[in-house]
PDBQT receptor file of N, H, CA, C and O in Angstrom, charges set to zero:
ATOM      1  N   UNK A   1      93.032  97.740  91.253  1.00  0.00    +0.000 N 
ATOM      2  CA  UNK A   1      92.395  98.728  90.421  1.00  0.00    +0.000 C 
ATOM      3  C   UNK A   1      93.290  98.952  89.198  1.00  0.00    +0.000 C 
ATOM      4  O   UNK A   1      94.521  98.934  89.214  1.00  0.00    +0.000 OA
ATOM      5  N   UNK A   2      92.448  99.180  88.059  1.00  0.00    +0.000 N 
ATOM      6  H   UNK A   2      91.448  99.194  88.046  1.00  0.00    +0.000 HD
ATOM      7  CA  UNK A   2      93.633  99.090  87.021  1.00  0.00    +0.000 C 
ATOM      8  C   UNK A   2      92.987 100.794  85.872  1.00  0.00    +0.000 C 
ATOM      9  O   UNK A   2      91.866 101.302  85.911  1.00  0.00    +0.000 OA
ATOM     10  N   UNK A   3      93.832 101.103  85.267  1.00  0.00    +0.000 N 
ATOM     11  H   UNK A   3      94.742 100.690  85.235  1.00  0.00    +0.000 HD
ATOM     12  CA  UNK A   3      93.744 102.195  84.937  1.00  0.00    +0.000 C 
ATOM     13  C   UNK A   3      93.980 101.914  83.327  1.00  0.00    +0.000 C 
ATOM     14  O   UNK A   3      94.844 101.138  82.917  1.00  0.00    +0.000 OA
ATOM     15  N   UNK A   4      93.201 102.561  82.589  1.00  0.00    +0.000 N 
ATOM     16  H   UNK A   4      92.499 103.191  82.923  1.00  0.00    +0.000 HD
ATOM     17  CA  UNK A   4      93.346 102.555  80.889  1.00  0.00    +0.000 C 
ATOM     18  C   UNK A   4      93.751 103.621  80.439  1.00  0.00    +0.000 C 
ATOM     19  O   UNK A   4      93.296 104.399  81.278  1.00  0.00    +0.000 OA
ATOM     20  N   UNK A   5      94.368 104.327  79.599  1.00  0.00    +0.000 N 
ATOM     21  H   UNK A   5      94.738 103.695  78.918  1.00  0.00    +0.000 HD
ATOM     22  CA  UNK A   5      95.074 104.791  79.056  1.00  0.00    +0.000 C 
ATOM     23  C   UNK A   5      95.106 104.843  77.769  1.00  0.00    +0.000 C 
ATOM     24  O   UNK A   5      95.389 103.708  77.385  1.00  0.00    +0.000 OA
ATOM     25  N   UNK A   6      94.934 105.729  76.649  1.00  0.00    +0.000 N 
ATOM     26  H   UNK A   6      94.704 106.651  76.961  1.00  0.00    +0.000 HD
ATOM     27  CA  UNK A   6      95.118 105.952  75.523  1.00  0.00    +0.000 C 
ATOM     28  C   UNK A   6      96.639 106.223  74.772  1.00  0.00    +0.000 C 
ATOM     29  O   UNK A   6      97.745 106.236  75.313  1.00  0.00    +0.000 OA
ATOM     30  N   UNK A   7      96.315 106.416  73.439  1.00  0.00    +0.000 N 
ATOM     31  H   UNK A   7      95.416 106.405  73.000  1.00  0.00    +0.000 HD
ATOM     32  CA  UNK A   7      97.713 106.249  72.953  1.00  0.00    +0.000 C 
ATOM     33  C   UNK A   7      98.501 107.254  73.643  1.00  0.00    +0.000 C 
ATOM     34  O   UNK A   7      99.581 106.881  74.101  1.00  0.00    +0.000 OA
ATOM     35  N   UNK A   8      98.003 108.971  73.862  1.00  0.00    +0.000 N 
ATOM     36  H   UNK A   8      97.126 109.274  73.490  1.00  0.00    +0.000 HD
ATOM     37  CA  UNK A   8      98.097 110.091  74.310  1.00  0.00    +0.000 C 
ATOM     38  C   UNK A   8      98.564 110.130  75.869  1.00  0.00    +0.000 C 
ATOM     39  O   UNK A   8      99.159 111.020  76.477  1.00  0.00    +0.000 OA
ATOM     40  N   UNK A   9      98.151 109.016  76.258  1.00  0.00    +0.000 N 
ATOM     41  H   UNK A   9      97.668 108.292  75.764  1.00  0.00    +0.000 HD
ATOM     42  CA  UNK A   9      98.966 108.808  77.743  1.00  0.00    +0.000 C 
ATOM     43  C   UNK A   9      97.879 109.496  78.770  1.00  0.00    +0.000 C 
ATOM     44  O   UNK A   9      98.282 109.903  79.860  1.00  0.00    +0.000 OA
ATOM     45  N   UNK A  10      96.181 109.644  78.321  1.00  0.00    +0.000 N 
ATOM     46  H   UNK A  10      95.853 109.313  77.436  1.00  0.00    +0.000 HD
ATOM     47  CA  UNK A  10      95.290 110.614  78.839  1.00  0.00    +0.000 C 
ATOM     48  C   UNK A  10      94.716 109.110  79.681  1.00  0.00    +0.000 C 
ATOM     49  O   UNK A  10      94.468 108.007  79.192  1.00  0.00    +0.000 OA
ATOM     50  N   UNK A  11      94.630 109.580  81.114  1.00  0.00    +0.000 N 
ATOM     51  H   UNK A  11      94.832 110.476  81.511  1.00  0.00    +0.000 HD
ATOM     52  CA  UNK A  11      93.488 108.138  81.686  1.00  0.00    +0.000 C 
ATOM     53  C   UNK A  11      92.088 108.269  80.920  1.00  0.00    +0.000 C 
ATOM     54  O   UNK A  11      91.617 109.400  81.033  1.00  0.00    +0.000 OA
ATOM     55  N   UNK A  12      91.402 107.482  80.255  1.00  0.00    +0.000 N 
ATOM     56  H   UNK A  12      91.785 106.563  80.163  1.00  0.00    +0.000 HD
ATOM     57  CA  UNK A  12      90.029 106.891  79.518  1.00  0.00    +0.000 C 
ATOM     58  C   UNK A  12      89.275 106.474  81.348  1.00  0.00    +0.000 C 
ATOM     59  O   UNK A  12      88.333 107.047  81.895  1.00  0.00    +0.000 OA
ATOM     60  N   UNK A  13      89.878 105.644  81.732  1.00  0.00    +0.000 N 
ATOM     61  H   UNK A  13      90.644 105.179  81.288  1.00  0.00    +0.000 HD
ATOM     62  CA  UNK A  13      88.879 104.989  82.380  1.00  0.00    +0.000 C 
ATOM     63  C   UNK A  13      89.540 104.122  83.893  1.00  0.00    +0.000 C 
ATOM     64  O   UNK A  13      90.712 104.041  84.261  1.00  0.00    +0.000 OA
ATOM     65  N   UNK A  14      89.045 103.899  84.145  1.00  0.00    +0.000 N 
ATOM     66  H   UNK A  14      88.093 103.965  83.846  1.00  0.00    +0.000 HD
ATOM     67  CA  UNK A  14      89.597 103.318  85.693  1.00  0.00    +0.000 C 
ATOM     68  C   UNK A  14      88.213 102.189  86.295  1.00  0.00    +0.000 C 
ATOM     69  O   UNK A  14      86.987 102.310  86.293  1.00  0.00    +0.000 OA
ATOM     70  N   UNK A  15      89.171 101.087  86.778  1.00  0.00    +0.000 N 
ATOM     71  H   UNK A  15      90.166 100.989  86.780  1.00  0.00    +0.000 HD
ATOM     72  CA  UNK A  15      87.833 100.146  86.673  1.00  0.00    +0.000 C 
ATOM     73  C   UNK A  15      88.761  98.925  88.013  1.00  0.00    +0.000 C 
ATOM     74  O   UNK A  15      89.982  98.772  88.039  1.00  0.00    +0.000 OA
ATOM     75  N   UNK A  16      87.683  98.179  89.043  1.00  0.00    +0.000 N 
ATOM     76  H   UNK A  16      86.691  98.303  89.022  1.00  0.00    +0.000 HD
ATOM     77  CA  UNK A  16      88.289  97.124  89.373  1.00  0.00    +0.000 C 
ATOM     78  C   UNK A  16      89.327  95.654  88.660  1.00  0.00    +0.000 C 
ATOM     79  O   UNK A  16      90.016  94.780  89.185  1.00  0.00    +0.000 OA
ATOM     80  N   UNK A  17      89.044  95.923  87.561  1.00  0.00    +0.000 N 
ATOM     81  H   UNK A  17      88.485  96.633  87.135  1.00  0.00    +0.000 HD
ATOM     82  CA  UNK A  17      89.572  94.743  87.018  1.00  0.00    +0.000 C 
ATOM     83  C   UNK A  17      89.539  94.804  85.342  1.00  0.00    +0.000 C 
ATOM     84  O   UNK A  17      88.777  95.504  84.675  1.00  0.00    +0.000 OA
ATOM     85  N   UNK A  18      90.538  93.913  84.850  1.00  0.00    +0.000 N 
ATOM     86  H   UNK A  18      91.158  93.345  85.392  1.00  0.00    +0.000 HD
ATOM     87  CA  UNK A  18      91.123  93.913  83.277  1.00  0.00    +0.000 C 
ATOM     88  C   UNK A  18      89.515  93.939  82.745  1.00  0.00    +0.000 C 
ATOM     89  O   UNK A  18      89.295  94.839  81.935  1.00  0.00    +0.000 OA
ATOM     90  N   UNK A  19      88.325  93.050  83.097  1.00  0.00    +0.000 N 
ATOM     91  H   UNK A  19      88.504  92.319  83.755  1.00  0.00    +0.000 HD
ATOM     92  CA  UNK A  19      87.098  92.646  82.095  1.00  0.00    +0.000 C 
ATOM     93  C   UNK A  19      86.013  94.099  82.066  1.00  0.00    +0.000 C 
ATOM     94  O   UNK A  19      85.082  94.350  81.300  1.00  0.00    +0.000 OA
ATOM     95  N   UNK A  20      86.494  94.785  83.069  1.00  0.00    +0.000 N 
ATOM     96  H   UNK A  20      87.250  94.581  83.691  1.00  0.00    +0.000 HD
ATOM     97  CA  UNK A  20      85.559  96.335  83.166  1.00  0.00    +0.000 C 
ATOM     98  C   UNK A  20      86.481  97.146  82.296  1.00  0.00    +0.000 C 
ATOM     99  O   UNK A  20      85.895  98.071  81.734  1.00  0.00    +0.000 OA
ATOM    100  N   UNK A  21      87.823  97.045  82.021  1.00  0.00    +0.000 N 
ATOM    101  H   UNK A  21      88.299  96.294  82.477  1.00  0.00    +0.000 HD
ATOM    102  CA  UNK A  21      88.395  97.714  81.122  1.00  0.00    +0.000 C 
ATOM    103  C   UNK A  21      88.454  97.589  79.835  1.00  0.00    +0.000 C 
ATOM    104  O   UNK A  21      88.635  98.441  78.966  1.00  0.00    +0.000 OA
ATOM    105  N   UNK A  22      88.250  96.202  79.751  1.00  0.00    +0.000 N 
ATOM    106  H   UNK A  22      88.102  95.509  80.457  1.00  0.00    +0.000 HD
ATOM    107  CA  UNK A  22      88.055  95.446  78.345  1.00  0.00    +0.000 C 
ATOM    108  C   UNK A  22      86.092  95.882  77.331  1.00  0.00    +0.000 C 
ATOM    109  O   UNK A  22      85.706  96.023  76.171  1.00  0.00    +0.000 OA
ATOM    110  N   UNK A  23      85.407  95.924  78.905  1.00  0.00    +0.000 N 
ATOM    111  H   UNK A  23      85.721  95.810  79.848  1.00  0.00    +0.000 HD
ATOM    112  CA  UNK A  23      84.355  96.520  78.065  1.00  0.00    +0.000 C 
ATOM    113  C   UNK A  23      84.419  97.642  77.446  1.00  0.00    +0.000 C 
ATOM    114  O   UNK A  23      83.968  97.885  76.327  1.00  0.00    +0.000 OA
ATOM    115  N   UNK A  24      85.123  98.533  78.340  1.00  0.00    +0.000 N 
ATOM    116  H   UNK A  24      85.489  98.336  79.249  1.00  0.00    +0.000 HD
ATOM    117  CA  UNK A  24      85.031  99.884  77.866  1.00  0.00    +0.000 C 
ATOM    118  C   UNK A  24      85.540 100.350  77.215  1.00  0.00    +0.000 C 
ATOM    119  O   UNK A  24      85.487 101.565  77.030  1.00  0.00    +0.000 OA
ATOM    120  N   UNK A  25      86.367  99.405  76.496  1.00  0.00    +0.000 N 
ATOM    121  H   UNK A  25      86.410  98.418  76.647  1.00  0.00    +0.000 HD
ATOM    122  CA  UNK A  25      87.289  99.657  75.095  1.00  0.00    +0.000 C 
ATOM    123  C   UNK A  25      85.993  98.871  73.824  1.00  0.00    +0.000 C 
ATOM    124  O   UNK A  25      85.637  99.363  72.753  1.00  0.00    +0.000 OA
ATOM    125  N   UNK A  26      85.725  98.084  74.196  1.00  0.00    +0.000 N 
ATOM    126  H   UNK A  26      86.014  97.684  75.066  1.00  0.00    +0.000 HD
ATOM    127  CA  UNK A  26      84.296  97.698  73.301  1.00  0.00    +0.000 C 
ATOM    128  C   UNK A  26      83.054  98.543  73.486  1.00  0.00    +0.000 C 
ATOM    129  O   UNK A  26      82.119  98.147  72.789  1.00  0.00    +0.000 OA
ATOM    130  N   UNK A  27      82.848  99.375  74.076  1.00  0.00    +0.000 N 
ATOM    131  H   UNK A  27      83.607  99.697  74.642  1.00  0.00    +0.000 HD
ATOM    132  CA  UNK A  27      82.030  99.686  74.599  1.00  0.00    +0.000 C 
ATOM    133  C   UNK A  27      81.934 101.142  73.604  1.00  0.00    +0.000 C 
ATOM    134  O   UNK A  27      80.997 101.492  72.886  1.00  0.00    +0.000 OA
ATOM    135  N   UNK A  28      83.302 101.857  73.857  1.00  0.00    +0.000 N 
ATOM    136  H   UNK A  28      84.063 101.572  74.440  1.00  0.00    +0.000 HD
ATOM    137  CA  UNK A  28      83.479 102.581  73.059  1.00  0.00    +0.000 C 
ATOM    138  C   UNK A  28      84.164 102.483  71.335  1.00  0.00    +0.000 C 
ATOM    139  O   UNK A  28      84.318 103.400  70.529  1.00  0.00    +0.000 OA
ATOM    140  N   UNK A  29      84.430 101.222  71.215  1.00  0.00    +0.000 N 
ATOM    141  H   UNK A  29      84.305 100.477  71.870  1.00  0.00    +0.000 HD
ATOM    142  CA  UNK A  29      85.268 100.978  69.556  1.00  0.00    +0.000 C 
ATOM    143  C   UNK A  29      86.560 101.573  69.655  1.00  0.00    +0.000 C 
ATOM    144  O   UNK A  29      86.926 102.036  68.575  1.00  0.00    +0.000 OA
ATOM    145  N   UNK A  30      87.254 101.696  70.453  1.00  0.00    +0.000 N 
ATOM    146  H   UNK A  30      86.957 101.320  71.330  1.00  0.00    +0.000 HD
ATOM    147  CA  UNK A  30      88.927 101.685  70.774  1.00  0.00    +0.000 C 
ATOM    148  C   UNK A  30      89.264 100.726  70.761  1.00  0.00    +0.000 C 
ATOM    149  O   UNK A  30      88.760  99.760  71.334  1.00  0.00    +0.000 OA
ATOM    150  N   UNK A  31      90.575 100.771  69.841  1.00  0.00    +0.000 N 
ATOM    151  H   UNK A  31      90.985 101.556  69.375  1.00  0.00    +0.000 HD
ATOM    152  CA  UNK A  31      91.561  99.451  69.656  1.00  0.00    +0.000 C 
ATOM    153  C   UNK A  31      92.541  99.078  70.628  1.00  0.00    +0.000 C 
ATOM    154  O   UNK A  31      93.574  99.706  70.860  1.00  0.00    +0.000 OA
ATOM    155  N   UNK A  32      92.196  98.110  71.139  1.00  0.00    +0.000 N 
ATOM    156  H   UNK A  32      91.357  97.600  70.951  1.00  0.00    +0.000 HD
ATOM    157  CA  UNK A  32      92.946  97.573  72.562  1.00  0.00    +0.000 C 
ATOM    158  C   UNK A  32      95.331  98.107  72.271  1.00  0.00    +0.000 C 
ATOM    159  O   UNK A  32      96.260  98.448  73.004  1.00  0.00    +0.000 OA
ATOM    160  N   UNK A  33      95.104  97.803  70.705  1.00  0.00    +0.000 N 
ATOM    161  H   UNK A  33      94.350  97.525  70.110  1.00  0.00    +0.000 HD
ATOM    162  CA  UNK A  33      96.486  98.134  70.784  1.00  0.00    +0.000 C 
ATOM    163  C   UNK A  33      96.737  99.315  71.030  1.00  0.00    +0.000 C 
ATOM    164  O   UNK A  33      97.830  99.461  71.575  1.00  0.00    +0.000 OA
ATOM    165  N   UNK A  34      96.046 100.433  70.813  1.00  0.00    +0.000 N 
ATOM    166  H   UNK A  34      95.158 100.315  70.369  1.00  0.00    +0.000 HD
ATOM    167  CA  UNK A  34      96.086 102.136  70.812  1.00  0.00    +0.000 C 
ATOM    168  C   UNK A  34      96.272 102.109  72.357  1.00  0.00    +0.000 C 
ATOM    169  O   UNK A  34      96.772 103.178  72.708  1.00  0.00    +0.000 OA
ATOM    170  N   UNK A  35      96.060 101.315  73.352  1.00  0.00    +0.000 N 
ATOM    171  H   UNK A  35      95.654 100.447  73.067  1.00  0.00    +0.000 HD
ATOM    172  CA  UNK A  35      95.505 101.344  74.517  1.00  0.00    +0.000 C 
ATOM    173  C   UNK A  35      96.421 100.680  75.547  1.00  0.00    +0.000 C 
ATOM    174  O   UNK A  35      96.797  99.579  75.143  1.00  0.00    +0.000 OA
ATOM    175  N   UNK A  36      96.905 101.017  76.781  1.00  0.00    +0.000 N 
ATOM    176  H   UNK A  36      96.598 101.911  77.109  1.00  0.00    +0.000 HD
ATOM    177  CA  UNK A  36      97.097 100.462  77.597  1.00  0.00    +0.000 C 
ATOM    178  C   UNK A  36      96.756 100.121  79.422  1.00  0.00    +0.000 C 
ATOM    179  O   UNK A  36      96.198 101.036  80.029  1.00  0.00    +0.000 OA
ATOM    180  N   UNK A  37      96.933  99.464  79.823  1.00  0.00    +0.000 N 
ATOM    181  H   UNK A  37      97.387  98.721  79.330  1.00  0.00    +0.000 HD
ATOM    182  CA  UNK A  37      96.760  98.926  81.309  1.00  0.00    +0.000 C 
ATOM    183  C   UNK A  37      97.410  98.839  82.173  1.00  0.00    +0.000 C 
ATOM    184  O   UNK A  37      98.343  98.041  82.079  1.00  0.00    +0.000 OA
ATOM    185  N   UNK A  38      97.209  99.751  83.661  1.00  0.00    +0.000 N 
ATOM    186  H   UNK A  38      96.451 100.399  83.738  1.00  0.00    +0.000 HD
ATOM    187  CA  UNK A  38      98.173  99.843  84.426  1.00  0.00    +0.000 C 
ATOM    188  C   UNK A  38      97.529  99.789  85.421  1.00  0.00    +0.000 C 
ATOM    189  O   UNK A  38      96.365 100.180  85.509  1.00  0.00    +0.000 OA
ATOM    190  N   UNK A  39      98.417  99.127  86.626  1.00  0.00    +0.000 N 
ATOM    191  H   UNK A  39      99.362  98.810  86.554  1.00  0.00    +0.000 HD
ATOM    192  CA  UNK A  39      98.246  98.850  88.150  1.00  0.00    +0.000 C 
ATOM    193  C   UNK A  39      97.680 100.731  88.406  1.00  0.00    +0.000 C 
ATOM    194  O   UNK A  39      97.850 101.773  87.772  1.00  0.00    +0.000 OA
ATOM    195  N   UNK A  40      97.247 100.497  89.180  1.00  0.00    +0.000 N 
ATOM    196  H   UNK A  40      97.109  99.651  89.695  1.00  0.00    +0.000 HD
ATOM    197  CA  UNK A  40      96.703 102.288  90.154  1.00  0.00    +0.000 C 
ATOM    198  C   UNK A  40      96.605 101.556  91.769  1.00  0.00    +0.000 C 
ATOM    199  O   UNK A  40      95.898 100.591  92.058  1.00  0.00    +0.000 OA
ATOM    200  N   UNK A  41      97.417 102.227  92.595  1.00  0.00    +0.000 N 
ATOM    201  H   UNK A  41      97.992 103.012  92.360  1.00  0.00    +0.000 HD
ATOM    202  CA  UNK A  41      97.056 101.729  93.756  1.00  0.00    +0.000 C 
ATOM    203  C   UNK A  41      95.995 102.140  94.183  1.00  0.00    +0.000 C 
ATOM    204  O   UNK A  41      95.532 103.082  93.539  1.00  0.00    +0.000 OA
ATOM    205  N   UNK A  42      95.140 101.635  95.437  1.00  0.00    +0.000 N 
ATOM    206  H   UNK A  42      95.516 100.870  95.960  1.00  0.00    +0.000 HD
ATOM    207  CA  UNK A  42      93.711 102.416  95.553  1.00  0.00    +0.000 C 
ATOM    208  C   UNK A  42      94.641 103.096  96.718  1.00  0.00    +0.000 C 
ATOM    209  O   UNK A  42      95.477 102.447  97.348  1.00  0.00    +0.000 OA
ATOM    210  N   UNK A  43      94.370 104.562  96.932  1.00  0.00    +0.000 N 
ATOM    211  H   UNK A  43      93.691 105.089  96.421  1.00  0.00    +0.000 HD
ATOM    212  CA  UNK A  43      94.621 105.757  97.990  1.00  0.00    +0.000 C 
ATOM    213  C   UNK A  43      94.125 105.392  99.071  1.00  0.00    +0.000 C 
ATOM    214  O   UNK A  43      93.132 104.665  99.056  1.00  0.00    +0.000 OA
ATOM    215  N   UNK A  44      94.705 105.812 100.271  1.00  0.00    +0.000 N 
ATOM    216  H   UNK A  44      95.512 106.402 100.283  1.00  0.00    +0.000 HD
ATOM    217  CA  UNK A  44      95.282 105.359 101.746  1.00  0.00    +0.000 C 
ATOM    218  C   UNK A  44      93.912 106.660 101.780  1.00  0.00    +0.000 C 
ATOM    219  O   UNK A  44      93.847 107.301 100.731  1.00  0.00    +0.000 OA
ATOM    220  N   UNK A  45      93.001 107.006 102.744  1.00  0.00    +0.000 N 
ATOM    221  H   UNK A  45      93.054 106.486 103.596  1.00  0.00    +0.000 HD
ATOM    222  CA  UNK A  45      92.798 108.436 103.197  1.00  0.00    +0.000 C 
ATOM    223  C   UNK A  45      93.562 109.016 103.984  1.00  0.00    +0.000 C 
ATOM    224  O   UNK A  45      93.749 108.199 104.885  1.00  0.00    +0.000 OA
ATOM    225  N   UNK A  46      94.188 110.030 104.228  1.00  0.00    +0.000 N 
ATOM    226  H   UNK A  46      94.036 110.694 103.496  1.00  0.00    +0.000 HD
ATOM    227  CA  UNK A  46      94.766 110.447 105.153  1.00  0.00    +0.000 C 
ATOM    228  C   UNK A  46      93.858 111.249 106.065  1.00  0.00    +0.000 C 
ATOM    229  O   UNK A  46      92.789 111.682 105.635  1.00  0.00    +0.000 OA
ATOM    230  N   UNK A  47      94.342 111.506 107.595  1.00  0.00    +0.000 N 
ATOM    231  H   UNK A  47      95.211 111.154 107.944  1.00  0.00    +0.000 HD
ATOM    232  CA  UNK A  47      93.722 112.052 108.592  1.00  0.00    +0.000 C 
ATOM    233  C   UNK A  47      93.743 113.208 108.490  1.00  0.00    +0.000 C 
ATOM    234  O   UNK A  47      94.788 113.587 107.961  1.00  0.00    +0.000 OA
ATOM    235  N   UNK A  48      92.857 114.238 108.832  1.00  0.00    +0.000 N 
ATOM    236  H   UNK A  48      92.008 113.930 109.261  1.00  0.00    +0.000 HD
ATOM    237  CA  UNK A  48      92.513 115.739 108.841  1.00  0.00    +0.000 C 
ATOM    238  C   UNK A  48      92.921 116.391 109.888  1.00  0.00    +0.000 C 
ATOM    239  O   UNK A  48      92.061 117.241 110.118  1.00  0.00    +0.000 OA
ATOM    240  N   UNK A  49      93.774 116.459 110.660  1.00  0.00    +0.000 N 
ATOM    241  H   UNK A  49      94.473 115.769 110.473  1.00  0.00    +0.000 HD
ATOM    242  CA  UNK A  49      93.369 117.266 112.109  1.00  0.00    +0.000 C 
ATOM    243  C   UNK A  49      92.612 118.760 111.953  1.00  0.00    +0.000 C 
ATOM    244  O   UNK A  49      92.750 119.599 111.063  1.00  0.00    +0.000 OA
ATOM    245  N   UNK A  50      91.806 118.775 113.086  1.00  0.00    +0.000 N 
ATOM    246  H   UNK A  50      91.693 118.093 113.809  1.00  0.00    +0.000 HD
ATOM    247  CA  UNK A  50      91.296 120.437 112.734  1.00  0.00    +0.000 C 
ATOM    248  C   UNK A  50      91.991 121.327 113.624  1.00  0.00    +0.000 C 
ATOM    249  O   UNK A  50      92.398 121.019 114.744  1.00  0.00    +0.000 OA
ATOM    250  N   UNK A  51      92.119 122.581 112.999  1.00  0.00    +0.000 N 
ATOM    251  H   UNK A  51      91.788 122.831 112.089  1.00  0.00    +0.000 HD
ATOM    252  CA  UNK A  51      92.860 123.683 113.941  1.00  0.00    +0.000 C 
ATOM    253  C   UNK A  51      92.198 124.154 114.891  1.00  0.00    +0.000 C 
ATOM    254  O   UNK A  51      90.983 124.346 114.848  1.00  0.00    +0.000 OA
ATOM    255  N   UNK A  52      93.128 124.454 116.107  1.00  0.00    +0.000 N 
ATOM    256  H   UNK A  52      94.115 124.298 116.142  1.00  0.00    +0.000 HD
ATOM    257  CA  UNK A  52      92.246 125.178 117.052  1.00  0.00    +0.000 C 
ATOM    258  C   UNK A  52      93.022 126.121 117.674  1.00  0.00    +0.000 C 
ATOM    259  O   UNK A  52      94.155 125.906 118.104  1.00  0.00    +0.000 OA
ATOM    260  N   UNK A  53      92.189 127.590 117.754  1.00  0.00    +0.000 N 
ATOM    261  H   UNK A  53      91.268 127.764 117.405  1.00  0.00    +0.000 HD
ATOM    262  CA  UNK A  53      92.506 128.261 118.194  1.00  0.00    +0.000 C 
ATOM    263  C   UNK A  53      92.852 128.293 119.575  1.00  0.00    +0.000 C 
ATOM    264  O   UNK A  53      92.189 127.634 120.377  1.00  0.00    +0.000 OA
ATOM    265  N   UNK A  54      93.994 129.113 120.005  1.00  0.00    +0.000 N 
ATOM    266  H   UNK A  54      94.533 129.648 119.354  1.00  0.00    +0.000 HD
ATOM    267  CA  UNK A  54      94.240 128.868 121.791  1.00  0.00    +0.000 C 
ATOM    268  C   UNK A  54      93.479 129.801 122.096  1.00  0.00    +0.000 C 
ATOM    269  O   UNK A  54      93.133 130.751 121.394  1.00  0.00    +0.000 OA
ATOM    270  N   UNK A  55      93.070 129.440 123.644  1.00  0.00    +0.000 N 
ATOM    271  H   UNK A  55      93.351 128.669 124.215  1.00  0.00    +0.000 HD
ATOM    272  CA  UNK A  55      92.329 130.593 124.397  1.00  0.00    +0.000 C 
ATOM    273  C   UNK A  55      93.114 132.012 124.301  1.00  0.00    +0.000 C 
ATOM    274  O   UNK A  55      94.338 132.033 124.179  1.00  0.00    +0.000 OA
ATOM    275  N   UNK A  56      92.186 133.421 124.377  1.00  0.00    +0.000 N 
ATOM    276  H   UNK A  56      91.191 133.404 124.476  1.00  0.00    +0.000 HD
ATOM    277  CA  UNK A  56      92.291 134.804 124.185  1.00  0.00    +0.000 C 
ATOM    278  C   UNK A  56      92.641 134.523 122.738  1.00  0.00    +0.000 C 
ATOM    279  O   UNK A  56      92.047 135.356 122.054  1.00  0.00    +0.000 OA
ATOM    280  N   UNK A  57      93.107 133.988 122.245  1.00  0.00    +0.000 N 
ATOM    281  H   UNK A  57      93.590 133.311 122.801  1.00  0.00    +0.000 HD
ATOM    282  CA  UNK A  57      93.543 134.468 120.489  1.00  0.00    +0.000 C 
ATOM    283  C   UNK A  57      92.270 134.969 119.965  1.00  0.00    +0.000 C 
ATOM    284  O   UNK A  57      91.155 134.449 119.944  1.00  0.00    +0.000 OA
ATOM    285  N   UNK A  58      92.699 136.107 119.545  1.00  0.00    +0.000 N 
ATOM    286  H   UNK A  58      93.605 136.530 119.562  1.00  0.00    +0.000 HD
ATOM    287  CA  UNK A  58      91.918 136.650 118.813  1.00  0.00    +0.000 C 
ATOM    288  C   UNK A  58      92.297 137.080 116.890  1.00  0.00    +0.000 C 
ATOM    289  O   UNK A  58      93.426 137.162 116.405  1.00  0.00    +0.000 OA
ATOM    290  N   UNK A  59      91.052 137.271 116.192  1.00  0.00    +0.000 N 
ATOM    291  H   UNK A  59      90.135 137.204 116.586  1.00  0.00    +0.000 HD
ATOM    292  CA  UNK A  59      91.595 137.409 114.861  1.00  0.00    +0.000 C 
ATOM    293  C   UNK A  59      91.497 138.669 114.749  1.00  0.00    +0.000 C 
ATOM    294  O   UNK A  59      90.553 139.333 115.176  1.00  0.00    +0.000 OA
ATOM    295  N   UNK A  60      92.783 139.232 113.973  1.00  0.00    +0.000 N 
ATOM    296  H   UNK A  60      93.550 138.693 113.625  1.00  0.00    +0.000 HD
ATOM    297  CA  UNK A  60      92.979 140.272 113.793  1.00  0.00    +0.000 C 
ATOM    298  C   UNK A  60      92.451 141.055 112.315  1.00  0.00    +0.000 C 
ATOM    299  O   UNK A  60      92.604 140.110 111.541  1.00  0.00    +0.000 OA
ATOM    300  N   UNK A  61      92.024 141.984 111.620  1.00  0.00    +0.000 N 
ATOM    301  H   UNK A  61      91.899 142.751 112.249  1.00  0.00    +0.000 HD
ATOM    302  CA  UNK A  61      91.801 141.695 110.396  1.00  0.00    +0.000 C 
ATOM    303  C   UNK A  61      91.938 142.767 109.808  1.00  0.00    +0.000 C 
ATOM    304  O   UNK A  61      91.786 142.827 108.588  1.00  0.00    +0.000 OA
TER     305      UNK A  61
């Protein structure tokens, strides 16, 4: 996954590959030099556990 970037250092766009990034610099009339390209790893999900209350607990309020 690769990530685009303006001169400003703001992400533009995020895309599988250099030719989805390359459109979208044509796409919009941004100058590829104003612009750069960077690796983005794709995110792991991490696991949720849910909480559980122990028996008698009660909420207090």
């Amino acid at each position: 996954m690769l990530g685009l970037y303006d001169s400003d250092g703001i992400l533009r766009f995020t895309g599988l590959d250099r030719e989805a990034c390359l459109a979208y610099v044509r796409l919009f009339g941004l100058s590829l030099a104003s612009c750069s390209l960077t690796d983005i790893p794709i995110p792991v999900p991490l696991p949720v556990r849910s909480r559980r209350r122990h028996q008698g607990e009660e909420c207090s309020n």
